[in-house]
C-alpha positions, 0 to 999 in steps of 0.5 A: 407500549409493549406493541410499540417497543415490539414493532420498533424492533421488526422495523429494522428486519422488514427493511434489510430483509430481503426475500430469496424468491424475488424476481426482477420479472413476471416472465420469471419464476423462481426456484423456492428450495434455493437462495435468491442467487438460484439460476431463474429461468422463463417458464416457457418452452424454451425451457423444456428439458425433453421432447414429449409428443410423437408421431406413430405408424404401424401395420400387421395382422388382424384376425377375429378371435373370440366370436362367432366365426373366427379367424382360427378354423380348421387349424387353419389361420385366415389372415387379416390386416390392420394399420394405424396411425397415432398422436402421442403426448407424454404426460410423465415419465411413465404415462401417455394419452394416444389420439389413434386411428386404426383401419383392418381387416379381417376374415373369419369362418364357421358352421352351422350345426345339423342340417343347417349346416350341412346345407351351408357348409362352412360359411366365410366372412369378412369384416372391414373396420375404421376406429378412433380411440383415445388411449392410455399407455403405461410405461412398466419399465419406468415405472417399476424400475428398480432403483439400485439399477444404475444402468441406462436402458433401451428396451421398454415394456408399454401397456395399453389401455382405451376406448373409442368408436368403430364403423364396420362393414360385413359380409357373409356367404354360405352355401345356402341362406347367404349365397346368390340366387335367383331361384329362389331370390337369395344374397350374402348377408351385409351389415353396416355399422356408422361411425358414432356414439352407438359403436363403442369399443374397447381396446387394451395391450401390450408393446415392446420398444426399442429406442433406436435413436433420439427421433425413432423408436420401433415397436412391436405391439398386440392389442385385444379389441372388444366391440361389444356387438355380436355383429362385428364379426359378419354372423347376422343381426343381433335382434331379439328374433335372430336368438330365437331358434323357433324364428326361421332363418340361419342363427350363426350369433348362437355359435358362441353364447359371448354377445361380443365379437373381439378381436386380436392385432399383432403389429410392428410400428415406428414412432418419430419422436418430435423436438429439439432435445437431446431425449424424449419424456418417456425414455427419462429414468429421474433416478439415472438422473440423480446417480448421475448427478451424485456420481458427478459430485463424488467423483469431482476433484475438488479440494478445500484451500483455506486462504489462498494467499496466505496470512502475512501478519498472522492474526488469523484472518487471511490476506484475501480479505485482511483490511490490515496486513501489517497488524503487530504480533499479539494484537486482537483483530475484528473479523476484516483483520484489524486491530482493536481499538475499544475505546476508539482513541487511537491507541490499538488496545495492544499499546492502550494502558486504559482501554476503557477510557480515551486518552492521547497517545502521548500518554498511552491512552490514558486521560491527563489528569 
């Protein structure tokens, strides 16, 4: 019995229920923090607000900096080159993934110590290289912006970080072991490193951006690489053997007692930010979008008028939607304005002397007896 009465109640608020999130398509998603009156658009791209892939370019210096031989000798600077060239998708505000190819070249110097040394006198290399990676990059700038800074800004400070695959190749000359010579037979030292799985690198940085329009941003950007081989750098074959001092032959891998030759890339590069839209993902602050919109609202000129047209019969409710503007002063009035008749006989309750019971006008609305 109860579950019946309880059911017979709920059937009328099923019915005339209605649910705020209906939509009248499946290409249509709704806003579940508004009413069903919300404005519903297309999940699609049409819908985007912001541009969020990239295409970068760039150049600069290279030079071998934390190896066996290096770039830096003899206060002297051996300049080398690297360029690159990147797909760049935003994922947030604050954070991208880069698909990066980076091609270099860099020259680099040292000696042997003793007699070694003075026989080869200062050895040269060059390494040339082709790398992909995968990179991430954080944009500090969004992410640690203060929130009472209403400015807009232009200036954005990235962080770098990755990993990928290198090949190689290397040359090294001196004056003794790796030189040419027929007498005796004698060549420069040159290592080839394929492009695989076997050559893993890892790269990470930094870089400063300037937005100078909503298609082009310039970059300047520096990059620490680690190849993790003692090859990289052209000083020989990184075998047991070649660590050996008692193993003849020149030992240029000992130099440095690191097993990973790294290097260092300053660079300046431009990106051509792809889209439609007005701004691009990374250059989005969402809390200078909320001042914004906030400043918007506080600043807005608008003032509350309450019945517009007036309230001609004065019965309180306004002639917008008044449903009876010429109701008798002194009469009580529903919500649309019109007089209240509880009885329903005709006779408005200001004017019926029974109003609980009908009666005809003739009468007052009281019953004849």
């Amino acid at each position: 019995m109860k579950l019946g009465l309880l059911l017979l109640a709920a059937l009328p608020i099923t019915a005339y229920a209605q649910d705020s999130t209906t939509v009248n398509s499946s290409t249509e998603y709704p806003n579940t923090f508004s009413s069903g009156s919300a404005n519903v658009k297309p999940f699609d791209n049409k819908s985007r607000r912001f541009n969020d892939w990239s295409i970068s370019v760039g150049g600069g210096a290279a030079f071998m900096a934390h190896s066996d031989l290096r770039s830096f000798y003899d206060k002297k600077v051996n300049w080398g080159y690297n360029a690159y060239v990147s797909i760049d998708k935003q994922i947030t505000h604050a954070f991208g993934l880069s698909l990066i190819y980076q091609r270099g070249e860099t020259k680099q110097k040292a000696q042997l110590e003793g007699v070694a040394g003075a026989l080869a006198g200062v050895g040269t290399a060059t390494t040339k290289f082709d790398q992909v990676a995968l990179m991430g990059d954080v944009n500090f700038s969004n992410l640690l912006r203060r929130v009472d800074n209403h400015s807009p800004y232009r200036w954005a400070f990235h962080g770098y970080a990755g990993i990928g695959f290198q090949g190689y190749n290397t040359s090294l000359h001196d004056g003794n072991e790796y030189r040419w010579s027929n007498t005796p037979k004698r060549v420069p030292l040159f290592i080839k490193q394929n492009l695989d799985i076997n050559s893993l690198f890892y790269q990470f940085g930094a870089g400063l951006k300037y937005n100078v329009s909503r298609l082009i941003d310039i970059e300047a950007r520096t990059m620490y690489i680690i190849s993790g081989d003692d090859e990289f750098d052209g000083g020989g074959w990184a075998g047991p053997n070649d660590y050996d001092p008692a193993v003849p032959g020149s030992k240029y891998n000992m130099i440095s007692d690191s097993r990973s030759d790294n290097a260092w890339t300053v660079t300046l590069g431009v990106s051509f930010k792809l889209g439609k839209n007005l701004s691009h993902l990374a250059w989005h602050d969402p809390l200078q979008e909320a001042y914004y919109r906030t400043s918007v609202l506080e600043n807005a000129s608008t003032e509350l008028v309450v019945c517009e047209k007036g309230d001609a019969d004065n019965d309180g409710v306004c002639d917008d939607w008044d449903r009876q503007l010429d109701t008798p002063a002194g009469a009580r009035v529903d919500g649309a304005g019109v007089a209240l008749d509880m009885d329903l006989d005709g006779v408005i309750d200001l004017y019926d002397k029974c109003v609980t019971v009908p009666g005809p006008v003739e009468n007052n609305g009281c019953p004849t007896k």
